[in-house]
RODO-783036 format. One record per residue: residue in three letters; residue number from 1; x, y, z of N, C-alpha, C in turn. Coordinates in Angstrom, 1 decimal, decimal comma. Layout:
BEGIN
+-----+-----+--------+--------+--------+--------+--------+--------+--------+--------+--------+
! res !   n !   n.px !   n.py !   n.pz !  ca.px !  ca.py !  ca.pz !   c.px !   c.py !   c.pz !
+-----+-----+--------+--------+--------+--------+--------+--------+--------+--------+--------+
! ALA ! NUM !      X !      Y !      Z !      X !      Y !      Z !      X !      Y !      Z !
...
+-----+-----+--------+--------+--------+--------+--------+--------+--------+--------+--------+
//
This chain:
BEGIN
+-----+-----+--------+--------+--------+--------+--------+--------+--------+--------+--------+
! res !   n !   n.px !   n.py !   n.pz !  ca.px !  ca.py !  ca.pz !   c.px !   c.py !   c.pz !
+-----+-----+--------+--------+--------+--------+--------+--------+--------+--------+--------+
! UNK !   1 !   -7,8 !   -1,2 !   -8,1 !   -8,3 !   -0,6 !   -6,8 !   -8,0 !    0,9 !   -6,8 !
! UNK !   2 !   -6,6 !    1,1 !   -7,3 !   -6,6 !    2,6 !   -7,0 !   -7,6 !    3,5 !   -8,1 !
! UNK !   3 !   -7,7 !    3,1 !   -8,9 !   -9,2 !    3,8 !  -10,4 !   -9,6 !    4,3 !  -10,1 !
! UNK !   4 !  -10,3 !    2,8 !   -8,9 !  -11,9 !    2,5 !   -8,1 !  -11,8 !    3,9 !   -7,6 !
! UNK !   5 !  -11,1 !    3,9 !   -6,3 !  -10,7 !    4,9 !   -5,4 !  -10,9 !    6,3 !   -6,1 !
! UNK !   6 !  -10,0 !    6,5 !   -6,8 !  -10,2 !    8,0 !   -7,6 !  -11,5 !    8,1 !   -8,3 !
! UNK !   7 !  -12,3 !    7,4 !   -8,6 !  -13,7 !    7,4 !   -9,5 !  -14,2 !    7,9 !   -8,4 !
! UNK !   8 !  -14,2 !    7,5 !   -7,1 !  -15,6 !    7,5 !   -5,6 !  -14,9 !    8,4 !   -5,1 !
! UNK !   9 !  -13,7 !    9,0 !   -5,1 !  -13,5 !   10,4 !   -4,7 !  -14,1 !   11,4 !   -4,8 !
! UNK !  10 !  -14,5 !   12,3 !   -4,0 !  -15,1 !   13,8 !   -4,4 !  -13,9 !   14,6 !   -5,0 !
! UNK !  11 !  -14,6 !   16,1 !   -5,6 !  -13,7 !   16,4 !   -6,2 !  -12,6 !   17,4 !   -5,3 !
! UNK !  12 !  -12,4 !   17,4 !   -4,1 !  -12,2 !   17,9 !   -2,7 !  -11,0 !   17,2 !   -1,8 !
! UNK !  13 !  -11,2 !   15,5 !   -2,4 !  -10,6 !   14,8 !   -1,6 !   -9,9 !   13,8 !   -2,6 !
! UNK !  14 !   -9,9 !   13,9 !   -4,2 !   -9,0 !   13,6 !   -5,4 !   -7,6 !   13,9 !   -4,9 !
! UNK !  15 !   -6,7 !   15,2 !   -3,9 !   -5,4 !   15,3 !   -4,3 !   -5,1 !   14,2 !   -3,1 !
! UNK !  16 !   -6,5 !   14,0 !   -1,7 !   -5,8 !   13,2 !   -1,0 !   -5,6 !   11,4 !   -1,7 !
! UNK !  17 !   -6,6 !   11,0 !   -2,4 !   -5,9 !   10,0 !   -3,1 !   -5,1 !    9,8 !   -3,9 !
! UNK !  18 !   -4,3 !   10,3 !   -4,6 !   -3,1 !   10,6 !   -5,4 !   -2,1 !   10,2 !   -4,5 !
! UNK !  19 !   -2,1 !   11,2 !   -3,6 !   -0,8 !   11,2 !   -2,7 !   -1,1 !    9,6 !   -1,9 !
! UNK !  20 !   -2,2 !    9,4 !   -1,1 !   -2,0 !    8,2 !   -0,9 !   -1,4 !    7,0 !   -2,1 !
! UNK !  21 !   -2,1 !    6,8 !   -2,7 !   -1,6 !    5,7 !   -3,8 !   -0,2 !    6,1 !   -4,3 !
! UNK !  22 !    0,5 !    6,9 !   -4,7 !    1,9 !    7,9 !   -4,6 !    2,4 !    7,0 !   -3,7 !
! UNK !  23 !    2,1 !    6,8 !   -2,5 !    2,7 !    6,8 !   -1,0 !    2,6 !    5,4 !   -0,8 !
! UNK !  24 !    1,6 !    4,8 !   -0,7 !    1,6 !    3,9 !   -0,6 !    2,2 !    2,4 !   -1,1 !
! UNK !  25 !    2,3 !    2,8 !   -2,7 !    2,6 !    1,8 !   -4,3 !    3,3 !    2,1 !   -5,0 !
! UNK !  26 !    3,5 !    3,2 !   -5,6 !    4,6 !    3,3 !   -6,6 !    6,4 !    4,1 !   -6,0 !
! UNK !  27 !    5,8 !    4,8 !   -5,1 !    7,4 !    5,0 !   -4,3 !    8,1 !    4,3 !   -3,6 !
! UNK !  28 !    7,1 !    3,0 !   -3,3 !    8,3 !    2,0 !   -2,2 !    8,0 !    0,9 !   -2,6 !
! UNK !  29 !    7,5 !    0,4 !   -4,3 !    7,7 !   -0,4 !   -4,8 !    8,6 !   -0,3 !   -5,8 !
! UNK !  30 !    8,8 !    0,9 !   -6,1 !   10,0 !    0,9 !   -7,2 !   11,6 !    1,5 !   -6,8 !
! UNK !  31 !   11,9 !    1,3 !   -5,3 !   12,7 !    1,8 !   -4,7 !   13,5 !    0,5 !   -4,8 !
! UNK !  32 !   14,9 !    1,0 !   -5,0 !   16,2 !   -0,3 !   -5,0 !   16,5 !   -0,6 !   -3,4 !
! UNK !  33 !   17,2 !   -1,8 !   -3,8 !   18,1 !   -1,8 !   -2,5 !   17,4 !   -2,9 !   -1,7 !
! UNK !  34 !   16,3 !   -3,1 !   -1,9 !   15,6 !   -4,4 !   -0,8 !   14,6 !   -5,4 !   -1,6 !
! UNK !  35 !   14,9 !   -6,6 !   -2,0 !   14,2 !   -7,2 !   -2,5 !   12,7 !   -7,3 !   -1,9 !
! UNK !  36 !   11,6 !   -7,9 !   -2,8 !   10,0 !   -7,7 !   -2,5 !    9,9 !   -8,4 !   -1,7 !
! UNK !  37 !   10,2 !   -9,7 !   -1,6 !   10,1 !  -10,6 !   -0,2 !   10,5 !  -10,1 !    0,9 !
! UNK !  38 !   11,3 !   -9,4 !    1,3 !   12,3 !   -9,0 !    2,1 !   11,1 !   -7,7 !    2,5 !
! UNK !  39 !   10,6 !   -6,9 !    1,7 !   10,2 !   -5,6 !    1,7 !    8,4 !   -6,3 !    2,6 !
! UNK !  40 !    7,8 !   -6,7 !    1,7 !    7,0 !   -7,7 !    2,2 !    7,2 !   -7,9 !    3,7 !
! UNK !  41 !    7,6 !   -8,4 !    4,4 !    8,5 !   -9,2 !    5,1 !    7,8 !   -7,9 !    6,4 !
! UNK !  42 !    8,7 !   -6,9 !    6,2 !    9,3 !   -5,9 !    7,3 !    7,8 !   -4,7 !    6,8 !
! UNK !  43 !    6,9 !   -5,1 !    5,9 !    5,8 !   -4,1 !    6,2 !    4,6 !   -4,8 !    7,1 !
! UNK !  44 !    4,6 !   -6,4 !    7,2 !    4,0 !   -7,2 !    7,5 !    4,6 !   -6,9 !    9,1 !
! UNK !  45 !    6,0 !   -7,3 !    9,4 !    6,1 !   -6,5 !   10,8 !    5,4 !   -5,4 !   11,1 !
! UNK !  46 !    5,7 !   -4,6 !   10,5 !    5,7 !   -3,2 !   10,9 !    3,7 !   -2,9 !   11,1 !
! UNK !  47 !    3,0 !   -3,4 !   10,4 !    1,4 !   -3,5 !   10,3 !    1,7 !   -4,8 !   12,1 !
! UNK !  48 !    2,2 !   -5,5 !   12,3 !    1,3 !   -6,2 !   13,5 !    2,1 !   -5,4 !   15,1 !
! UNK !  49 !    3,3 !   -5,0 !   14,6 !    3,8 !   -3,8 !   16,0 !    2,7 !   -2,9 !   15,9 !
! UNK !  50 !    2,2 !   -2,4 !   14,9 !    1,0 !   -0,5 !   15,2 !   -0,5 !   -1,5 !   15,6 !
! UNK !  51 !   -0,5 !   -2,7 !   15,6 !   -1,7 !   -3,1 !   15,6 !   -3,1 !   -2,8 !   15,4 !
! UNK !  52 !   -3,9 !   -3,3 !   15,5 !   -5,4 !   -2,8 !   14,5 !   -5,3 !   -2,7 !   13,6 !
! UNK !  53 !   -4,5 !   -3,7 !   12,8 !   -4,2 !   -3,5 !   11,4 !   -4,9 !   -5,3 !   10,5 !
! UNK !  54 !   -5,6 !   -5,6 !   10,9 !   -5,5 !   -6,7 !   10,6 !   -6,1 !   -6,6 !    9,1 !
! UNK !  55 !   -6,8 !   -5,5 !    8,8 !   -7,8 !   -5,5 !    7,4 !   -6,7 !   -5,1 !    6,4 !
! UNK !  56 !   -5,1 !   -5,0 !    6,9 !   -4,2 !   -4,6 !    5,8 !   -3,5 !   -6,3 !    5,7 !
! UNK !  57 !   -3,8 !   -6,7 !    6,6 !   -2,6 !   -8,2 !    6,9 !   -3,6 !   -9,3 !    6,2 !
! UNK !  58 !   -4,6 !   -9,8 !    5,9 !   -5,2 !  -10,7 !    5,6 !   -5,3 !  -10,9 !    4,2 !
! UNK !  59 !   -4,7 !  -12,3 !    3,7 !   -4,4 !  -12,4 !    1,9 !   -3,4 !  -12,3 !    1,9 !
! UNK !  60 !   -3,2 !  -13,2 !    0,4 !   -1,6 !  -12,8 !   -0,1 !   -1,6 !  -11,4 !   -1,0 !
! UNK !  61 !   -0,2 !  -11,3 !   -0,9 !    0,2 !  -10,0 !   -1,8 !   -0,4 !  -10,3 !   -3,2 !
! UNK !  62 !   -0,8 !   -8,8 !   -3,4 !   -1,1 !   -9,2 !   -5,3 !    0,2 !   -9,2 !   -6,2 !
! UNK !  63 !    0,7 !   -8,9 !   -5,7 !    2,6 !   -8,5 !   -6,6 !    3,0 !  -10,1 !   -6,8 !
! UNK !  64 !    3,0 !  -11,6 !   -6,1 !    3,1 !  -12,5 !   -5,8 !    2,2 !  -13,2 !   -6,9 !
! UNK !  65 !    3,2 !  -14,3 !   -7,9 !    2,8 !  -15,3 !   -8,7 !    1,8 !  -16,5 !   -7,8 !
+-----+-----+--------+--------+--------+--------+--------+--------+--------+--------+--------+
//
């Protein structure tokens, strides 16, 4: 998905996907200290407290066997 994203990027709005995918995936998935379930868990809170989030809440995780 993130590829996808940088392929359909303009060449204008490339540094804003980096940092998103940066931000979103690789800095607070490879951070110690809280297991994935757990981590999981408290992003799934945190998406139904800001509400209008439901297009991020539906499905399972892809990280999950």
């Amino acid at each position: 998905m993130v590829e996808k994203r940088y392929a359909m990027a303009s060449a204008d709005q490339l540094h804003i996907e980096h940092f998103l995918s940066a931000s979103c995936f690789s800095d607070h998935l490879t951070r110690t200290g809280i297991d994935l379930p757990t981590r999981e868990l408290l992003t799934l809170s945190m998406l139904v407290a800001l509400g209008g989030c439901e297009g991020h809440v539906k499905g399972r995780s892809p990280w999950r066997r």
